[in-house]
N, CA, C and O atoms as a Tripos MOL2 file, in Angstrom:
@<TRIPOS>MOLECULE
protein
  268   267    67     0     0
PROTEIN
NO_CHARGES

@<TRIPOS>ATOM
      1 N          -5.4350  -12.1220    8.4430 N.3       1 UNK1
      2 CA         -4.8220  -12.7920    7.3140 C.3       1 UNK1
      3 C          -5.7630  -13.8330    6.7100 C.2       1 UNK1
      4 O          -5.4150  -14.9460    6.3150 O.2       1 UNK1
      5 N          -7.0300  -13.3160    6.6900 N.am      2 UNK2
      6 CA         -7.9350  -13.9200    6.0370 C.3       2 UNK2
      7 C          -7.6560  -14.5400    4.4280 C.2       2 UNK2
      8 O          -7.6750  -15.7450    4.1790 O.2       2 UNK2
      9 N          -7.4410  -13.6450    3.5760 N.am      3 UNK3
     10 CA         -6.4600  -13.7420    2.4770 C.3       3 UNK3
     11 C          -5.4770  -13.5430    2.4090 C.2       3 UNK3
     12 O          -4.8190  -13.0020    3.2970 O.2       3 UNK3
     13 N          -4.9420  -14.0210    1.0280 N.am      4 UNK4
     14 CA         -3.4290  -14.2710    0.5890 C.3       4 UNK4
     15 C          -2.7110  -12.7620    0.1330 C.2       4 UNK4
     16 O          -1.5060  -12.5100    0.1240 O.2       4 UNK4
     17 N          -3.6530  -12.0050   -0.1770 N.am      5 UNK5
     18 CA         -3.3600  -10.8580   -0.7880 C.3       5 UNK5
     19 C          -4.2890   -9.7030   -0.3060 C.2       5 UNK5
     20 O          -5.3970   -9.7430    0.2290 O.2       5 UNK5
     21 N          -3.4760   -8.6450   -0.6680 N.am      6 UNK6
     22 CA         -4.2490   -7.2380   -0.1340 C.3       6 UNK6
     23 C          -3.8470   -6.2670   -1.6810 C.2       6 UNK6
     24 O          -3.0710   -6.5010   -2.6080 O.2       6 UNK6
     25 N          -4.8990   -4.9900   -1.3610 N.am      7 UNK7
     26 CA         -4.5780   -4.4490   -2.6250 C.3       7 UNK7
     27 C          -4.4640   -2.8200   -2.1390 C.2       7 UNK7
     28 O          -5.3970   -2.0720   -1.8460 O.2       7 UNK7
     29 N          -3.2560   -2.5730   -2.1510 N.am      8 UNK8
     30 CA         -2.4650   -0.5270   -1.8840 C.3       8 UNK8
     31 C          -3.3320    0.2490   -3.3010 C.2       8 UNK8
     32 O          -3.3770   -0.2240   -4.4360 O.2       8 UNK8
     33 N          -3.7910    1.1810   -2.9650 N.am      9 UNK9
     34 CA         -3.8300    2.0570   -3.9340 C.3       9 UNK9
     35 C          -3.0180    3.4510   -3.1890 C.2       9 UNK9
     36 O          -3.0630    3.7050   -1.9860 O.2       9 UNK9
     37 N          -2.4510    4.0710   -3.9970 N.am     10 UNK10
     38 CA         -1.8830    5.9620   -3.3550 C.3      10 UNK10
     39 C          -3.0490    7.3480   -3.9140 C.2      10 UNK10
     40 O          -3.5040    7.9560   -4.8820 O.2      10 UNK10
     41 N          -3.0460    7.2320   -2.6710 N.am     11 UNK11
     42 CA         -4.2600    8.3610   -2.2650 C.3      11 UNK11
     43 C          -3.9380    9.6480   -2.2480 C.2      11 UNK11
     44 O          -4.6300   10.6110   -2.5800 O.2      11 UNK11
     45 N          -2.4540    9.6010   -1.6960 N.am     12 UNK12
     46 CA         -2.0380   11.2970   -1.5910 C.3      12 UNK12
     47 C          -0.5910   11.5450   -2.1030 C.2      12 UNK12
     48 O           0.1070   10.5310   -2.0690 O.2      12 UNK12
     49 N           0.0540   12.7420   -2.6010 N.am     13 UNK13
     50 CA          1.4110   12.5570   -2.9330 C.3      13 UNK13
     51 C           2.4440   12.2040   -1.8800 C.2      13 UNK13
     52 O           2.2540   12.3160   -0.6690 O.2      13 UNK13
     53 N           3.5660   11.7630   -2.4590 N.am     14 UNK14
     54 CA          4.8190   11.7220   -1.4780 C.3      14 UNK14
     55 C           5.5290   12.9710   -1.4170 C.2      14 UNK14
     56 O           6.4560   12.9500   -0.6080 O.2      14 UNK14
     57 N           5.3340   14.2700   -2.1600 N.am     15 UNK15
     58 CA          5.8210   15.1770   -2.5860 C.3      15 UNK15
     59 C           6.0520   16.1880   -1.1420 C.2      15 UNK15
     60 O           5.1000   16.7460   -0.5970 O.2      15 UNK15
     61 N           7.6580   16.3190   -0.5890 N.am     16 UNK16
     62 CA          7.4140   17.1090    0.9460 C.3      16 UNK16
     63 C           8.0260   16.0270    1.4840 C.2      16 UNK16
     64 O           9.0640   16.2280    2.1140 O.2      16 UNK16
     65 N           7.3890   14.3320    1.3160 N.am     17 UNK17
     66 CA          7.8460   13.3050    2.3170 C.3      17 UNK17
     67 C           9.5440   13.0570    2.3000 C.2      17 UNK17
     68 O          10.3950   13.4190    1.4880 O.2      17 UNK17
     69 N           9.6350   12.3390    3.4630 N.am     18 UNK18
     70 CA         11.2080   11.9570    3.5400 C.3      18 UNK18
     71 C          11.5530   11.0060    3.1610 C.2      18 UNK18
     72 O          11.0920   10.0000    3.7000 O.2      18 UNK18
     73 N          12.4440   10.8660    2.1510 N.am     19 UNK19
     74 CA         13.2560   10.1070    1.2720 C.3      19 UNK19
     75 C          12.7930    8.1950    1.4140 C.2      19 UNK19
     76 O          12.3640    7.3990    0.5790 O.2      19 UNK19
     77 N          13.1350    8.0640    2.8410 N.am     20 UNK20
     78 CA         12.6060    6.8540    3.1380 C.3      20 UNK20
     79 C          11.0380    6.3330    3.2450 C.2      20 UNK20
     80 O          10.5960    5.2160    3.5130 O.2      20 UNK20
     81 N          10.3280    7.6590    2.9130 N.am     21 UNK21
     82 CA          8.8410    7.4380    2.9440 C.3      21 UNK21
     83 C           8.5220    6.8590    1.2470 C.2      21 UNK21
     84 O           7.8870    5.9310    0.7460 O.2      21 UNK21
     85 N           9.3630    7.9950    0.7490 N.am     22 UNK22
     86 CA          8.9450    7.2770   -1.0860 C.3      22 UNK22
     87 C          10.2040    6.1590   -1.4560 C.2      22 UNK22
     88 O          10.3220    5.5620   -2.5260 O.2      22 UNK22
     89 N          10.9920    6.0660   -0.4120 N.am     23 UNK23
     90 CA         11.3980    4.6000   -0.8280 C.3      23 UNK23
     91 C          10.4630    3.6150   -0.4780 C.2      23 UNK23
     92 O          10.2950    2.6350   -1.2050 O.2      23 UNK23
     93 N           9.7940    3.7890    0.6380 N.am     24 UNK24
     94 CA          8.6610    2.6450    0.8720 C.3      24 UNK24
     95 C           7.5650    2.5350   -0.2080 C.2      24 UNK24
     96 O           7.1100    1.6620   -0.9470 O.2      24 UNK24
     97 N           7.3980    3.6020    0.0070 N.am     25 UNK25
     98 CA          5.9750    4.0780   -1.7440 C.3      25 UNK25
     99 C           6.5110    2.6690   -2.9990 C.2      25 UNK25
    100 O           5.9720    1.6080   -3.3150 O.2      25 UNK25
    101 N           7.6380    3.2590   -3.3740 N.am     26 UNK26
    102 CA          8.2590    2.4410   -4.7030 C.3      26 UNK26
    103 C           8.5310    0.8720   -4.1850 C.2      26 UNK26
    104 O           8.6520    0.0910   -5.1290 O.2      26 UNK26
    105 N           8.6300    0.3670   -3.0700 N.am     27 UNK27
    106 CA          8.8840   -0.6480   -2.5410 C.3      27 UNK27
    107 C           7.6440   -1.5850   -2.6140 C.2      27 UNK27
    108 O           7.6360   -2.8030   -2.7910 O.2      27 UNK27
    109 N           6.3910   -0.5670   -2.4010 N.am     28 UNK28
    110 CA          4.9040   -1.3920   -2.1100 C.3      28 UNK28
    111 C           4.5780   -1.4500   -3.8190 C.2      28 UNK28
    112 O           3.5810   -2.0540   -4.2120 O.2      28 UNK28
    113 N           5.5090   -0.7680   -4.7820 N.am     29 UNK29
    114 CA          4.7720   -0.7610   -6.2260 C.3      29 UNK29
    115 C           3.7780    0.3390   -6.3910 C.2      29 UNK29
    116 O           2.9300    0.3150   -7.2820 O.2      29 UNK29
    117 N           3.9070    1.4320   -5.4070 N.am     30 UNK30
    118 CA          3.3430    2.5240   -5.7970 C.3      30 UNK30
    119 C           4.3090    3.6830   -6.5480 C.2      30 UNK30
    120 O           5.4580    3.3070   -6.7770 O.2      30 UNK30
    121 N           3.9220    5.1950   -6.9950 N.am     31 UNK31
    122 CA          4.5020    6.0020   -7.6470 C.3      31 UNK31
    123 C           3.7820    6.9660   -7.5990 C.2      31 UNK31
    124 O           4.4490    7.9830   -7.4110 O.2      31 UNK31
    125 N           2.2750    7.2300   -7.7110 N.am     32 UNK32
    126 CA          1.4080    7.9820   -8.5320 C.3      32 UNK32
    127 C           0.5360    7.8550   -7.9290 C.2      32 UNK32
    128 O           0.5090    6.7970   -7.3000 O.2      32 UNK32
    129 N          -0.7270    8.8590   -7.7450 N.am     33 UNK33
    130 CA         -1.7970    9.2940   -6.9370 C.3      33 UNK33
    131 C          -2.5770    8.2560   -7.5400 C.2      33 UNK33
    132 O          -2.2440    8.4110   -8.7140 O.2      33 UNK33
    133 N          -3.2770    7.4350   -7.5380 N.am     34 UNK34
    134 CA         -4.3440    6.4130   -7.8290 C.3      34 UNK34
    135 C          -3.7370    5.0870   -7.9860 C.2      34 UNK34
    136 O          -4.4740    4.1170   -7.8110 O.2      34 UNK34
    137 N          -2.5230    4.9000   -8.2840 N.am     35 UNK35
    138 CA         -2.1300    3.3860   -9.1100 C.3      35 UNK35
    139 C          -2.2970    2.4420   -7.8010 C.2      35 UNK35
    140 O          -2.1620    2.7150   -6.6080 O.2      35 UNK35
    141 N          -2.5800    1.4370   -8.3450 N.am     36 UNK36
    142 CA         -2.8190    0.3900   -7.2490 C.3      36 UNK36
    143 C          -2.0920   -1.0100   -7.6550 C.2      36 UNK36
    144 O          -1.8760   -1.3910   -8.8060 O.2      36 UNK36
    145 N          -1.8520   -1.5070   -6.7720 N.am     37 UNK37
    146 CA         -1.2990   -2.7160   -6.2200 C.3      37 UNK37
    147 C          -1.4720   -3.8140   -5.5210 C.2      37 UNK37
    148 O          -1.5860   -3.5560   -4.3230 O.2      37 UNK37
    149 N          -1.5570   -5.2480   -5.8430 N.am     38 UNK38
    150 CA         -1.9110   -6.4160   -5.2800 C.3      38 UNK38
    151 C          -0.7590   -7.1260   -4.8970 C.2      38 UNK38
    152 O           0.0410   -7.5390   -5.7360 O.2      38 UNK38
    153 N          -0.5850   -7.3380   -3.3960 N.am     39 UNK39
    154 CA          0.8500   -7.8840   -2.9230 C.3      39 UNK39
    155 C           0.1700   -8.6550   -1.9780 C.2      39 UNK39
    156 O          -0.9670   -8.4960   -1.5340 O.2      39 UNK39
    157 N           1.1490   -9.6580   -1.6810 N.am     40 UNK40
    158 CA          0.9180  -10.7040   -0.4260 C.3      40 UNK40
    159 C           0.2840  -10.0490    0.4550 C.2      40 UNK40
    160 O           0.1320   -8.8300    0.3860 O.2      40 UNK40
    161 N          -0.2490  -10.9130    1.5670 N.am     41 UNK41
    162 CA         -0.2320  -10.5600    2.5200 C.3      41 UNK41
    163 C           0.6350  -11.0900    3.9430 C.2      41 UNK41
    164 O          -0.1070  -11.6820    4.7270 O.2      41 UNK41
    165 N           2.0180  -10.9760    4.3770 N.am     42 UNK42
    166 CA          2.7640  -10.7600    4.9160 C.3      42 UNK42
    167 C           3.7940   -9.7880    6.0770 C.2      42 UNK42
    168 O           3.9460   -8.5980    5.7970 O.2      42 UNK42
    169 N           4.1700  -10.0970    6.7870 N.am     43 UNK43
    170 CA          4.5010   -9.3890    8.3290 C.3      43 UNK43
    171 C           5.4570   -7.9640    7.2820 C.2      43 UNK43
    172 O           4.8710   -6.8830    7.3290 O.2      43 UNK43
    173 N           6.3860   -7.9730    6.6890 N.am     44 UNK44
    174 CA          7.0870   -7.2940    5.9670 C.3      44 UNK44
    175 C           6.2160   -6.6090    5.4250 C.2      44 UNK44
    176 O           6.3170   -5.4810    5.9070 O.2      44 UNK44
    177 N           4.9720   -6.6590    4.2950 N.am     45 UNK45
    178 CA          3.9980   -5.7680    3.8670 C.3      45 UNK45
    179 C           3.2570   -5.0190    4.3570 C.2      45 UNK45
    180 O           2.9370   -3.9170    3.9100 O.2      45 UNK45
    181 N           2.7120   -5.7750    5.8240 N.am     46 UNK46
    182 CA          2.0370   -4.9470    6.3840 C.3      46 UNK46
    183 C           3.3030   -3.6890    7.0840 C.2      46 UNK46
    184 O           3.0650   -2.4980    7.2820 O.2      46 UNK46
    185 N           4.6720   -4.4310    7.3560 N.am     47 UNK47
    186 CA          5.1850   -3.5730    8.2610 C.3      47 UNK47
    187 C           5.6780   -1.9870    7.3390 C.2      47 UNK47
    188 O           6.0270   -0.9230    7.8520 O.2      47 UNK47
    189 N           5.5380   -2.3430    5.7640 N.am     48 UNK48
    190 CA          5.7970   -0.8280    4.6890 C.3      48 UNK48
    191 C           4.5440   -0.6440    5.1960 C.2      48 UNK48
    192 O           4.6680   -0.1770    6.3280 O.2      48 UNK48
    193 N           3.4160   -0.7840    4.9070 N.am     49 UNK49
    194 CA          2.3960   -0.2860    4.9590 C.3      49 UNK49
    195 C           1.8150    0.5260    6.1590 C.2      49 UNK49
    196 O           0.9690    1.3670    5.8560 O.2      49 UNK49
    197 N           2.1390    0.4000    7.4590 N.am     50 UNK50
    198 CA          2.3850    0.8730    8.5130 C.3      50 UNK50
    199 C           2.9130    2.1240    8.5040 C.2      50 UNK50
    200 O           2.3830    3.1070    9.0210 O.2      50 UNK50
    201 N           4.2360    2.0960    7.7660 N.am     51 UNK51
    202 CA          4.9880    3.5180    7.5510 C.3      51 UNK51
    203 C           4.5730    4.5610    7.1250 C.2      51 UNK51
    204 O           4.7980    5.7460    7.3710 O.2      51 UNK51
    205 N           3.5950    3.7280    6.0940 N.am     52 UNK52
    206 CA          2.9870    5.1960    5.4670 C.3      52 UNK52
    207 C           1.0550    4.7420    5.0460 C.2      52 UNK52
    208 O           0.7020    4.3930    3.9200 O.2      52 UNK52
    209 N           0.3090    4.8460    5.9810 N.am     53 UNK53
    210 CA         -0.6640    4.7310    6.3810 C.3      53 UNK53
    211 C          -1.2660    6.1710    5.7880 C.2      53 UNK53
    212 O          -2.3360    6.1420    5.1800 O.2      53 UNK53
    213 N          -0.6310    7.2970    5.9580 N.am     54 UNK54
    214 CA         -1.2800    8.3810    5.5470 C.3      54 UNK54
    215 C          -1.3300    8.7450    4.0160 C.2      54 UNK54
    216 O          -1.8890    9.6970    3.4720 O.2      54 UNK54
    217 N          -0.5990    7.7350    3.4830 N.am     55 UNK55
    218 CA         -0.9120    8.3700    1.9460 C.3      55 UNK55
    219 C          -1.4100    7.0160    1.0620 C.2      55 UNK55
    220 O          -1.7120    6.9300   -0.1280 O.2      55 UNK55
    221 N          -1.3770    6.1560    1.9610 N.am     56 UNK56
    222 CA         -2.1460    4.7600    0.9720 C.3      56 UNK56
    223 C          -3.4860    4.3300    1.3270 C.2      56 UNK56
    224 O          -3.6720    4.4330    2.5390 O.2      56 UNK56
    225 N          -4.5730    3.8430    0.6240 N.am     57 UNK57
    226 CA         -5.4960    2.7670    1.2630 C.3      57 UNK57
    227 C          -5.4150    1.5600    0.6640 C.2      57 UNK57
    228 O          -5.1430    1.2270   -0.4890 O.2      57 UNK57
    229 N          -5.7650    0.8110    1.8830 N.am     58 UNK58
    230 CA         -5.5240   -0.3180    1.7340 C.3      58 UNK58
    231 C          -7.0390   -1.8520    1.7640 C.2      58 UNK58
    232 O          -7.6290   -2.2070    2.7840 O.2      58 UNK58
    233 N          -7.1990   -2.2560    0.7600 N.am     59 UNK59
    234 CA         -8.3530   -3.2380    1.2970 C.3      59 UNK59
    235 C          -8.0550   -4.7470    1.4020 C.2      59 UNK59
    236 O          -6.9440   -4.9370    0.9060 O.2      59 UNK59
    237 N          -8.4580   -5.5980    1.7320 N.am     60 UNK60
    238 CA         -8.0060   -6.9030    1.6990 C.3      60 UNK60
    239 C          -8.3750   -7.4870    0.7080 C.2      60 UNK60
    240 O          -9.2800   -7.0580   -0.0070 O.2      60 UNK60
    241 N          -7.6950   -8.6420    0.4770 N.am     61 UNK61
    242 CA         -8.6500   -9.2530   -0.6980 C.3      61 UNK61
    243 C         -10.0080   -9.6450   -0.7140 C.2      61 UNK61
    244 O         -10.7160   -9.7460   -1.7150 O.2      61 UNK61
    245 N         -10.3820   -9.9000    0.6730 N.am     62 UNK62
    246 CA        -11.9590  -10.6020    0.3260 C.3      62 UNK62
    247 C         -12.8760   -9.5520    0.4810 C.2      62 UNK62
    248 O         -14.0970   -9.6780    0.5750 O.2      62 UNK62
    249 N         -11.9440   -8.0440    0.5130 N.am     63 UNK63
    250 CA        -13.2130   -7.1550    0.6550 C.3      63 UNK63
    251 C         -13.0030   -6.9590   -0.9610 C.2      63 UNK63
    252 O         -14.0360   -7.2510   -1.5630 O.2      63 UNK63
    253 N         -12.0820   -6.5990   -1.6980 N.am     64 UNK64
    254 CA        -12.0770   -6.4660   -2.8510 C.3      64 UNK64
    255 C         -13.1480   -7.7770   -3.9910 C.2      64 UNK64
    256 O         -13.9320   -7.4040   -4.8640 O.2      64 UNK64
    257 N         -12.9710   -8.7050   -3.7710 N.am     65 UNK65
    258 CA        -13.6580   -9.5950   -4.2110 C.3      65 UNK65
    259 C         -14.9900   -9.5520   -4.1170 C.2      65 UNK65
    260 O         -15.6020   -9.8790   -5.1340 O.2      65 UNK65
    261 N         -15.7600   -9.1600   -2.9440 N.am     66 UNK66
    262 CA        -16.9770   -8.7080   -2.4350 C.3      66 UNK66
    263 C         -17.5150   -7.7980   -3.1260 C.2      66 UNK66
    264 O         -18.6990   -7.9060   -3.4460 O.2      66 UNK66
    265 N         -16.8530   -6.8430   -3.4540 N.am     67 UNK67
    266 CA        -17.4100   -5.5710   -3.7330 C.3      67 UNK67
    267 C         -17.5490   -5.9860   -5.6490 C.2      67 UNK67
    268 O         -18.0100   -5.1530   -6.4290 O.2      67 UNK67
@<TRIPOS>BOND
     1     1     2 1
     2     2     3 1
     3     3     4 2
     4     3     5 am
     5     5     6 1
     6     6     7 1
     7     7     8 2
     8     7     9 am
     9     9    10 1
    10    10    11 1
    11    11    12 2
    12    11    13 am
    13    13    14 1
    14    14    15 1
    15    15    16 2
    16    15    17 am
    17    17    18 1
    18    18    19 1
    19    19    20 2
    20    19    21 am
    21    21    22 1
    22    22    23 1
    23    23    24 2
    24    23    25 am
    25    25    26 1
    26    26    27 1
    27    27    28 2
    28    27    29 am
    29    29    30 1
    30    30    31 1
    31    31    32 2
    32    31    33 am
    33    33    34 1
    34    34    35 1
    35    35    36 2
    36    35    37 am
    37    37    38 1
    38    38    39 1
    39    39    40 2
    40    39    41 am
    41    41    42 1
    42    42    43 1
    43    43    44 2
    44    43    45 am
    45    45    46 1
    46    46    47 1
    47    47    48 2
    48    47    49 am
    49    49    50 1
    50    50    51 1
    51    51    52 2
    52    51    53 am
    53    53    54 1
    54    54    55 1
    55    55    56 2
    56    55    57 am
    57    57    58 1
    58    58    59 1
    59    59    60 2
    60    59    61 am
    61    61    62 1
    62    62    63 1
    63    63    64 2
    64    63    65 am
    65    65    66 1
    66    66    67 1
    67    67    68 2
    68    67    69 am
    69    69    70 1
    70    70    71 1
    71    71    72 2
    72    71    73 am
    73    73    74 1
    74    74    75 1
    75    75    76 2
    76    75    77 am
    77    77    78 1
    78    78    79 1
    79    79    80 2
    80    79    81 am
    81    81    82 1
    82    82    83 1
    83    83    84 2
    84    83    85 am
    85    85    86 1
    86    86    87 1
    87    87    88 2
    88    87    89 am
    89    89    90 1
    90    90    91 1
    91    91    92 2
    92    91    93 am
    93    93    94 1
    94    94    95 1
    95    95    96 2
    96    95    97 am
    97    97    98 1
    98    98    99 1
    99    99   100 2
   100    99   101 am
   101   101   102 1
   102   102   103 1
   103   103   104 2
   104   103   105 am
   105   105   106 1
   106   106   107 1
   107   107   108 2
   108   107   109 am
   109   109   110 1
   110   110   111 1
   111   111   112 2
   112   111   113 am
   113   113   114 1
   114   114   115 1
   115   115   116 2
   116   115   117 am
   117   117   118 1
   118   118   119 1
   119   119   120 2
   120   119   121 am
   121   121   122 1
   122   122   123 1
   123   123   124 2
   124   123   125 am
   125   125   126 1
   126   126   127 1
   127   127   128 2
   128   127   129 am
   129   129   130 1
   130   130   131 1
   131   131   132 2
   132   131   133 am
   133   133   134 1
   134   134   135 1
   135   135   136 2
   136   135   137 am
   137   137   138 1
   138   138   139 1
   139   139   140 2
   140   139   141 am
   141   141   142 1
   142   142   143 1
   143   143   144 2
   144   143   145 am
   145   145   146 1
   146   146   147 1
   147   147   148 2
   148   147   149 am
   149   149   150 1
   150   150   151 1
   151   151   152 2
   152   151   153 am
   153   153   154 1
   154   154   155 1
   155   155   156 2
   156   155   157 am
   157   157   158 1
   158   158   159 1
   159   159   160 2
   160   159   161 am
   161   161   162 1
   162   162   163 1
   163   163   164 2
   164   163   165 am
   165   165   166 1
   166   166   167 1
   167   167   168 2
   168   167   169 am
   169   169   170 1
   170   170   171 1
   171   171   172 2
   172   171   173 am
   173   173   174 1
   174   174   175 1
   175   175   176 2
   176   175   177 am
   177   177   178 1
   178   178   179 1
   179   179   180 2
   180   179   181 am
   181   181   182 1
   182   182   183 1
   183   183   184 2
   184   183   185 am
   185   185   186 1
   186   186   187 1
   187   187   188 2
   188   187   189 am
   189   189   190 1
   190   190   191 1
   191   191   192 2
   192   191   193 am
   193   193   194 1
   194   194   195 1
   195   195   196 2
   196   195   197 am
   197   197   198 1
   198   198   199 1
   199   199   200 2
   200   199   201 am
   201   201   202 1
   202   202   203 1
   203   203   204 2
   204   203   205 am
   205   205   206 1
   206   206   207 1
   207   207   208 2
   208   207   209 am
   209   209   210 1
   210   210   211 1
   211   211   212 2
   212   211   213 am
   213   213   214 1
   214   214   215 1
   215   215   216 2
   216   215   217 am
   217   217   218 1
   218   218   219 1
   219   219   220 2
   220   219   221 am
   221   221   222 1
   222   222   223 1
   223   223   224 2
   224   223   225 am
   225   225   226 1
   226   226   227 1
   227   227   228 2
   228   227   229 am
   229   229   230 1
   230   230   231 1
   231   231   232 2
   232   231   233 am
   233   233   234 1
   234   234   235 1
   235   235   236 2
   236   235   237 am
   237   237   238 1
   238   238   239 1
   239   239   240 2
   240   239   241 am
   241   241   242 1
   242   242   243 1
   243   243   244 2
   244   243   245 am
   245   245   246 1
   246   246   247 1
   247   247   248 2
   248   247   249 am
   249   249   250 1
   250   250   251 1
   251   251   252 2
   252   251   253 am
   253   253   254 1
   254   254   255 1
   255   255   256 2
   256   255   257 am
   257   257   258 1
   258   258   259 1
   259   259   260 2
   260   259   261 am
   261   261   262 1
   262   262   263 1
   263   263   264 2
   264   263   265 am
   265   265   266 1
   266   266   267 1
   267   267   268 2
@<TRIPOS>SUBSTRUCTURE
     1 UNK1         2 RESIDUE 1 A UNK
     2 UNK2         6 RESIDUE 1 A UNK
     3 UNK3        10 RESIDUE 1 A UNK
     4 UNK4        14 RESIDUE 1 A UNK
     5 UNK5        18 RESIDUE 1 A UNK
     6 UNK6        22 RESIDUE 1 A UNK
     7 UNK7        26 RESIDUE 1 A UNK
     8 UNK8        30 RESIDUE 1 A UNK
     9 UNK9        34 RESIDUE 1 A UNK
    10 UNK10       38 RESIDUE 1 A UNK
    11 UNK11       42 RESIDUE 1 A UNK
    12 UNK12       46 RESIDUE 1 A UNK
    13 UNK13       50 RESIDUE 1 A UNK
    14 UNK14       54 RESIDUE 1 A UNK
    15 UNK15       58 RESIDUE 1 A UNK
    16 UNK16       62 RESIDUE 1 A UNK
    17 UNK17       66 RESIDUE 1 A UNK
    18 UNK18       70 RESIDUE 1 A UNK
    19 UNK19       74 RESIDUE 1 A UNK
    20 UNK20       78 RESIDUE 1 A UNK
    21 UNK21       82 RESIDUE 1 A UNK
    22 UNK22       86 RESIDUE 1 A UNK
    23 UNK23       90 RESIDUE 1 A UNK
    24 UNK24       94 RESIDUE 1 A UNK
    25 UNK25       98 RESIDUE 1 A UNK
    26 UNK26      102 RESIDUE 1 A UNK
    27 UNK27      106 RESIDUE 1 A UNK
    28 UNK28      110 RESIDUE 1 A UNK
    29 UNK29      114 RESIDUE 1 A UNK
    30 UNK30      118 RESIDUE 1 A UNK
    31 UNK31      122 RESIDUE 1 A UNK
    32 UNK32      126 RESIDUE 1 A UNK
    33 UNK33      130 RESIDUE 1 A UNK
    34 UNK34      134 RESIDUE 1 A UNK
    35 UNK35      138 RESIDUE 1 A UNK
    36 UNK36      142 RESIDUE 1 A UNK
    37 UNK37      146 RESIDUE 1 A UNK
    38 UNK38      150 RESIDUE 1 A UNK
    39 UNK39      154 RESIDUE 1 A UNK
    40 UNK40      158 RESIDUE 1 A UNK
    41 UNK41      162 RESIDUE 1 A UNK
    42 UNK42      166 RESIDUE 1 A UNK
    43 UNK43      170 RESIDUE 1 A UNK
    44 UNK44      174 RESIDUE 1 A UNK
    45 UNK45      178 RESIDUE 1 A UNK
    46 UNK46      182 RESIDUE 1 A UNK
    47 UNK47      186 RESIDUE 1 A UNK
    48 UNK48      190 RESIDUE 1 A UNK
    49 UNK49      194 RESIDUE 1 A UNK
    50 UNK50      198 RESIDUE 1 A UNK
    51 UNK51      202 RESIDUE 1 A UNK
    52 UNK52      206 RESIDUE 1 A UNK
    53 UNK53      210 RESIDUE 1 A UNK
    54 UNK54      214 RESIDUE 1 A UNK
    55 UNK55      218 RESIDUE 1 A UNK
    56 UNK56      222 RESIDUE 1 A UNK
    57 UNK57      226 RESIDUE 1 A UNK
    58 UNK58      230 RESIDUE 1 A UNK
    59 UNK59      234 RESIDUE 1 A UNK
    60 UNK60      238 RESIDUE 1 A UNK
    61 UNK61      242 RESIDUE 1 A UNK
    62 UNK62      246 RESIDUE 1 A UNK
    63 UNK63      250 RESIDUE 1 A UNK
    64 UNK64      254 RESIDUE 1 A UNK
    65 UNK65      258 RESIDUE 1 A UNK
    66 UNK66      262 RESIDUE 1 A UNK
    67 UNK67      266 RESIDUE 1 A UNK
């Protein structure tokens, strides 16, 4: 928890997944194969993000800033 924020992009479809997988999707502010997202960084965010590990990446903020 180096930073305040982290940033989701969706890498793969939800299309097949179970209901509660693309409720998490729409929860993190995803929808769509590329769109990305800057959210806290928090026990609750990381814990969506956990759920679905296989269709998001995820970088932190200070790697985003870096680059």
């Amino acid at each position: 928890m180096s930073s305040g924020e982290i940033t989701v992009t969706q890498i793969r479809s939800s299309i097949g997944s179970k209901p509660k997988t693309r409720g998490t999707l729409r929860a993190l502010g995803l929808g769509r194969i590329g769109k990305t997202n800057t959210l806290p960084d928090r026990p609750e965010i990381r814990g969506m993000i956990a759920r679905v590990p296989h269709l998001i990446e995820v970088r932190d903020g200070a790697e985003k800033a870096s680059d």
